[in-house]
C-alpha beads as a LAMMPS data file, in Angstrom:
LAMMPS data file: protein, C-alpha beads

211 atoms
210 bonds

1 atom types
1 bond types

-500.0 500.0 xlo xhi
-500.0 500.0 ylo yhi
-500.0 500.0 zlo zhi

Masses

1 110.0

Atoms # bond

1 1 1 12.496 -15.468 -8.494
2 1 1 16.040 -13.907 -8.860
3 1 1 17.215 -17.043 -9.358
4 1 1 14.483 -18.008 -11.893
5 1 1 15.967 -15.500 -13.731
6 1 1 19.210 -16.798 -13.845
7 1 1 18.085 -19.989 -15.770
8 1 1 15.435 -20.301 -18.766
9 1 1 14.312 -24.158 -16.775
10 1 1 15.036 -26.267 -14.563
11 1 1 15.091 -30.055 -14.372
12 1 1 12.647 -32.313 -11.977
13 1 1 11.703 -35.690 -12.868
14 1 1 12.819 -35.991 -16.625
15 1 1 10.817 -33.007 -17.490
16 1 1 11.733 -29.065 -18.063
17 1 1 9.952 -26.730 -15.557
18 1 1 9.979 -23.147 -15.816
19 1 1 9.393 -20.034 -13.311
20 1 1 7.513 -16.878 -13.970
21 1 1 6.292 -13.812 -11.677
22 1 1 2.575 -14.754 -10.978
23 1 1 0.874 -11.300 -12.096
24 1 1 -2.726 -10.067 -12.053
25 1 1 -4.671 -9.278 -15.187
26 1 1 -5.048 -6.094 -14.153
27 1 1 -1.064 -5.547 -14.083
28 1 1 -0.497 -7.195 -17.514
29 1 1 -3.488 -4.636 -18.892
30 1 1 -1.822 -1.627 -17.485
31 1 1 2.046 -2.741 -18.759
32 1 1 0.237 -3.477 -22.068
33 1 1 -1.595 -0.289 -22.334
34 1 1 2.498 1.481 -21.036
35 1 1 3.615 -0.219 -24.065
36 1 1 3.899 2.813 -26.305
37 1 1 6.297 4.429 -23.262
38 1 1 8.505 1.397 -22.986
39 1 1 8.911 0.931 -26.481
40 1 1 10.572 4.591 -26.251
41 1 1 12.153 4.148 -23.500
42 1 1 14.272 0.861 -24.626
43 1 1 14.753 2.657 -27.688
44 1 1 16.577 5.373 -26.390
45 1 1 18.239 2.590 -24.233
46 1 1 16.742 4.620 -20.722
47 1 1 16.705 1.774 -17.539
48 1 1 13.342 1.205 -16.801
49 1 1 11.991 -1.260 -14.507
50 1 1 8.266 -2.210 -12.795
51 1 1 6.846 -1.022 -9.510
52 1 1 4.293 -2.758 -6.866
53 1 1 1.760 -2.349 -6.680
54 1 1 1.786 -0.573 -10.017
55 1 1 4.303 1.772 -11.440
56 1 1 6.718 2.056 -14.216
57 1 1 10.274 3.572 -13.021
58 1 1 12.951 5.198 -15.433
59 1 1 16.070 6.078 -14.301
60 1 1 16.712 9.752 -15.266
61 1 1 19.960 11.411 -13.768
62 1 1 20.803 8.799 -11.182
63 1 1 17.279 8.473 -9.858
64 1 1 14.229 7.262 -10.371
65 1 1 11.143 9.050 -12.455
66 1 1 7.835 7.126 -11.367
67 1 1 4.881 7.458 -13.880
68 1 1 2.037 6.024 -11.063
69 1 1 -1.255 7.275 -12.717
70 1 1 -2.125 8.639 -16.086
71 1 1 -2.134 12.203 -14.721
72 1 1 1.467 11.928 -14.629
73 1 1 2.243 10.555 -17.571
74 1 1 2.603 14.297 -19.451
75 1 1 5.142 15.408 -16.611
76 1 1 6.946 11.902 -17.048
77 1 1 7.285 12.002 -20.416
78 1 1 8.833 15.545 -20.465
79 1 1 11.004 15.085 -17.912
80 1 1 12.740 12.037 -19.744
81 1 1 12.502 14.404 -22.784
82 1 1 10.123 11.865 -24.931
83 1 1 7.222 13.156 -27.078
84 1 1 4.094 13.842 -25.962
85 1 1 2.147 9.693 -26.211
86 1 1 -1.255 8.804 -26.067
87 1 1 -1.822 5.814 -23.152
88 1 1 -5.161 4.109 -23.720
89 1 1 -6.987 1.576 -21.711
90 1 1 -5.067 2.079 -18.643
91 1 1 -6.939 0.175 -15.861
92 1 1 -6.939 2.280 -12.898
93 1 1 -7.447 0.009 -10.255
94 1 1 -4.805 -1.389 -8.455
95 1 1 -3.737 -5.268 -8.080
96 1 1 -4.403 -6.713 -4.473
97 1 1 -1.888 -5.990 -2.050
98 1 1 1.264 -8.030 -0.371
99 1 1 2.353 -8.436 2.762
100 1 1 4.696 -5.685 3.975
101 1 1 8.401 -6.680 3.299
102 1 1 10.359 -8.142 7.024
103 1 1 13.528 -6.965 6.498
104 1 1 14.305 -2.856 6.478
105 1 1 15.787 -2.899 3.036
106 1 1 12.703 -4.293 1.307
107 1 1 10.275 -2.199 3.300
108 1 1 12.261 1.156 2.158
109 1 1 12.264 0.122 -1.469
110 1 1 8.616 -0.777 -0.649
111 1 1 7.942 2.572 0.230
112 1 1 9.676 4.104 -2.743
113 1 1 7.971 2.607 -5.549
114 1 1 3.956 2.655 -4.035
115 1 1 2.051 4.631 -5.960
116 1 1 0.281 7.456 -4.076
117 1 1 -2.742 8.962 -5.897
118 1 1 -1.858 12.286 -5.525
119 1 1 -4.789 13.945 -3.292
120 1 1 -7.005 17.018 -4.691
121 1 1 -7.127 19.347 -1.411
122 1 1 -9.492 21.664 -2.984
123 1 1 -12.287 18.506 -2.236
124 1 1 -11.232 18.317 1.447
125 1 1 -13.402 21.036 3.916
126 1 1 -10.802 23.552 5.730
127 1 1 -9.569 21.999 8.615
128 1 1 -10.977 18.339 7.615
129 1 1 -7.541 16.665 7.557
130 1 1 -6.613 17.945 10.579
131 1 1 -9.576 17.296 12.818
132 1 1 -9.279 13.323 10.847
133 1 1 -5.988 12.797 12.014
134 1 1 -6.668 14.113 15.481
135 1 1 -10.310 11.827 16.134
136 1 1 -10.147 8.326 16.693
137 1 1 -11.663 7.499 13.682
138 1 1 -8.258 6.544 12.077
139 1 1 -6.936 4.080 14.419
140 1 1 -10.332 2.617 14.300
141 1 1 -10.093 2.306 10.731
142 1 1 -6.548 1.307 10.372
143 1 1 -7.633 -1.603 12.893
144 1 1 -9.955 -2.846 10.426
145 1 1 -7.951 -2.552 7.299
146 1 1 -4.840 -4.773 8.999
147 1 1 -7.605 -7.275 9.478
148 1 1 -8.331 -7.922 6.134
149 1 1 -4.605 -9.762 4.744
150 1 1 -5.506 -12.313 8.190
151 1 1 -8.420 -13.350 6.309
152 1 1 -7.436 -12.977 3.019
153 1 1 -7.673 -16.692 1.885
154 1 1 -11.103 -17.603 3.785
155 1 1 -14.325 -16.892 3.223
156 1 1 -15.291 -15.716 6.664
157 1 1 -14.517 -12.057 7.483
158 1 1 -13.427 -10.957 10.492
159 1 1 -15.035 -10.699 13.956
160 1 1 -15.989 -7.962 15.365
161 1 1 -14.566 -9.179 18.296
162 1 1 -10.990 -9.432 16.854
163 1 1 -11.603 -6.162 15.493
164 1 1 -12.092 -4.547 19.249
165 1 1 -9.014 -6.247 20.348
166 1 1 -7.021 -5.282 17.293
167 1 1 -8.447 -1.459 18.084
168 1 1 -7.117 -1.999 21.951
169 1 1 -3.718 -3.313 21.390
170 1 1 -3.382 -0.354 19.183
171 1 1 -4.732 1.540 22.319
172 1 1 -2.173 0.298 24.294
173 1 1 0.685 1.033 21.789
174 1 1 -0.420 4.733 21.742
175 1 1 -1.284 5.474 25.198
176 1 1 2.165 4.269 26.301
177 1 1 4.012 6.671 23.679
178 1 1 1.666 9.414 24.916
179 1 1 2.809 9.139 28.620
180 1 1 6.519 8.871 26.957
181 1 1 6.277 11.946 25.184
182 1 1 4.421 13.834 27.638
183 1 1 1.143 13.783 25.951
184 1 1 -1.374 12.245 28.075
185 1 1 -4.022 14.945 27.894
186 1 1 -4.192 14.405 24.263
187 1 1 -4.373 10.793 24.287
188 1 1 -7.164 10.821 26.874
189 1 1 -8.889 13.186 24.779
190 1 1 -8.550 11.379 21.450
191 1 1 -9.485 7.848 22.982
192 1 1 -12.788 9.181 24.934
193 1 1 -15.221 7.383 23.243
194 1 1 -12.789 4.136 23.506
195 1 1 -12.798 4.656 27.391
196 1 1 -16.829 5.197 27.170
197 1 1 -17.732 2.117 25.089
198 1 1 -15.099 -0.075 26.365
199 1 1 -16.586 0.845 30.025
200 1 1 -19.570 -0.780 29.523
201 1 1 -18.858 -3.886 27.543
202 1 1 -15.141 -5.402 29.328
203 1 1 -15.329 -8.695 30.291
204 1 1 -13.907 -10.174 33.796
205 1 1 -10.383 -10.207 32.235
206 1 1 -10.874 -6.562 31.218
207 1 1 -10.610 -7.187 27.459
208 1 1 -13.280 -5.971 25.080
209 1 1 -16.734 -7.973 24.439
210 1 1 -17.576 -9.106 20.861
211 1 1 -21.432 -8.817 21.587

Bonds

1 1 1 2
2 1 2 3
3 1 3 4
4 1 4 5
5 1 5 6
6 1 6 7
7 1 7 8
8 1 8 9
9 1 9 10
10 1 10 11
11 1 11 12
12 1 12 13
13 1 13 14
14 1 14 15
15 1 15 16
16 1 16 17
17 1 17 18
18 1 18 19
19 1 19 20
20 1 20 21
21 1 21 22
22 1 22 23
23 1 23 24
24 1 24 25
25 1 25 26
26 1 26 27
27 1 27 28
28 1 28 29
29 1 29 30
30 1 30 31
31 1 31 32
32 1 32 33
33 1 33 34
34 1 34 35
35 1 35 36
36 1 36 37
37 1 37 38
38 1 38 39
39 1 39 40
40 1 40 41
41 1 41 42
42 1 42 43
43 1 43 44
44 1 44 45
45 1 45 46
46 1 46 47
47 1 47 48
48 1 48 49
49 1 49 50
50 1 50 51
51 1 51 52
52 1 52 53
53 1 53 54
54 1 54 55
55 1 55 56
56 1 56 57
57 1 57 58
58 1 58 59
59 1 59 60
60 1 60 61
61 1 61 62
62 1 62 63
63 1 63 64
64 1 64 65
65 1 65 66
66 1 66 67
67 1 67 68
68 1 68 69
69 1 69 70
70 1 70 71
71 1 71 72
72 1 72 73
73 1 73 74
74 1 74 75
75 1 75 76
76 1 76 77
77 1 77 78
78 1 78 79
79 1 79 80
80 1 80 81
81 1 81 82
82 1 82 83
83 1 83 84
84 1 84 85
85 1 85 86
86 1 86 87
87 1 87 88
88 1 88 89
89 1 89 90
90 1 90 91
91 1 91 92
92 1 92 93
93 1 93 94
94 1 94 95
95 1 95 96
96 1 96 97
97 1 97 98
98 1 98 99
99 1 99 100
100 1 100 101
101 1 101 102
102 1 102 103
103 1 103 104
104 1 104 105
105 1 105 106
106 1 106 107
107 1 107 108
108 1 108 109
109 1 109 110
110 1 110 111
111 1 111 112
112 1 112 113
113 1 113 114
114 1 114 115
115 1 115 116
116 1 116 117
117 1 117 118
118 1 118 119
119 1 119 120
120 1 120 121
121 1 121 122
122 1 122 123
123 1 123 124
124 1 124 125
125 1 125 126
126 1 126 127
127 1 127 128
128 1 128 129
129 1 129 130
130 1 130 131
131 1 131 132
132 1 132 133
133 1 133 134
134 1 134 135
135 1 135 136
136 1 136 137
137 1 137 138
138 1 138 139
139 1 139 140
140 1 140 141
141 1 141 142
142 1 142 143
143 1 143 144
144 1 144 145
145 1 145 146
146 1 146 147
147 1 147 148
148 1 148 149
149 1 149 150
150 1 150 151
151 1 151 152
152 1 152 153
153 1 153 154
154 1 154 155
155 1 155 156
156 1 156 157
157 1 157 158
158 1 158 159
159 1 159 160
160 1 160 161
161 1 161 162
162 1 162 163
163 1 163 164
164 1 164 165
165 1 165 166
166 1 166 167
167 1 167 168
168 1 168 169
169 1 169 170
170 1 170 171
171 1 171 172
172 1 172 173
173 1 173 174
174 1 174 175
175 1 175 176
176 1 176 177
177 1 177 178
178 1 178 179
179 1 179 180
180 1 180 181
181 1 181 182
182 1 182 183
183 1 183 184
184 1 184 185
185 1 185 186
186 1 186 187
187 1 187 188
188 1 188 189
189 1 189 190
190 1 190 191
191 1 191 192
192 1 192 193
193 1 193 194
194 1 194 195
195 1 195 196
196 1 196 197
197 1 197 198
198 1 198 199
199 1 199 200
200 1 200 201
201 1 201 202
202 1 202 203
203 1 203 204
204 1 204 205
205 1 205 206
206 1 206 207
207 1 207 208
208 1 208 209
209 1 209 210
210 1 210 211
């Protein structure tokens, strides 16, 4: 695409082609409904560029100001010293997500401009977050969620059986940084119910049955 830029078309086979970013309707509604805020911002001649998934990034003081979710927009908008501006019909759900970035550059600028809804802690129970990232529960989770971009273009979902053995190779990766760091007590205590369930259904090669 950077070189897209660089050229309004491109020649192939006696005909003009030319290159755009393929975006989702949801990301054209939401740059539509930030129109008001550009418009200000390029008239005031303040860098702004876009975000992925979704976020609109002035630069403010030799960094970047993100405006993520409409929450933020009154914060954003004073802090670039524009006037208060009603945003309408800002879709709030995000556009389907990419693969993660290979190389360490991309993956840092990655983690720079993703939105994070910010989190209303007077909803969670005292003590919930804690015990969450302590249980198992997450990895078990996370397992599942890195199984959906495998399938992403088929209409099958996944197995349950690749889900077990996604959940044990992240078993494996954990229980050897436990025993590096001195933690094994933990780990055996957060991977219990692994140990129980995976106790009764191994197969002859020890890995995990689907059934």
């Amino acid at each position: 695409m950077a070189k897209a830029r660089s050229r309004p078309t491109w020649r192939f086979q006696d005909a003009d082609v030319a290159l755009y970013q393929d975006l989702s309707p949801l990301t054209l509604e939401a740059r539509r409904a930030l129109r008001p805020i550009t418009t200000q911002l390029q008239e005031r001649r303040i860098t702004y560029k876009w975000g992925y998934p979704f976020a609109l990034l002035a630069r403010h003081q030799n960094e970047w100001v993100p405006l993520r979710w409409p929450e933020e927009a009154p914060r954003f908008l004073q802090r670039l010293g524009l006037p208060p501006t009603e945003i309408t019909n800002w879709i709030l759900s995000q556009p389907e997500q990419r693969s993660v970035p290979q190389t360490p550059r991309q993956q840092r600028r990655r983690r720079e401009e993703t939105p994070r809804r910010p989190v209303d802690r007077r909803q969670l129970e005292p003590g919930q977050l804690a015990q969450y990232k302590r249980s198992i529960l997450r990895h078990l989770l996370n397992a599942a969620k890195a199984l959906i971009p495998a399938r992403w273009k088929q209409t099958q979902p996944p197995t349950k059986m690749e889900w077990l053995q996604r959940i044990e190779e992240i078993h494996t990766a954990e229980a050897r940084y436990a025993e590096i760091l001195g933690r094994r007590d933990k780990h055996l205590e957060m991977w219990t119910p692994w140990y129980l369930y995976t106790s009764q259904t191994r197969t002859g090669d020890g890995t995990p049955r689907g059934s």
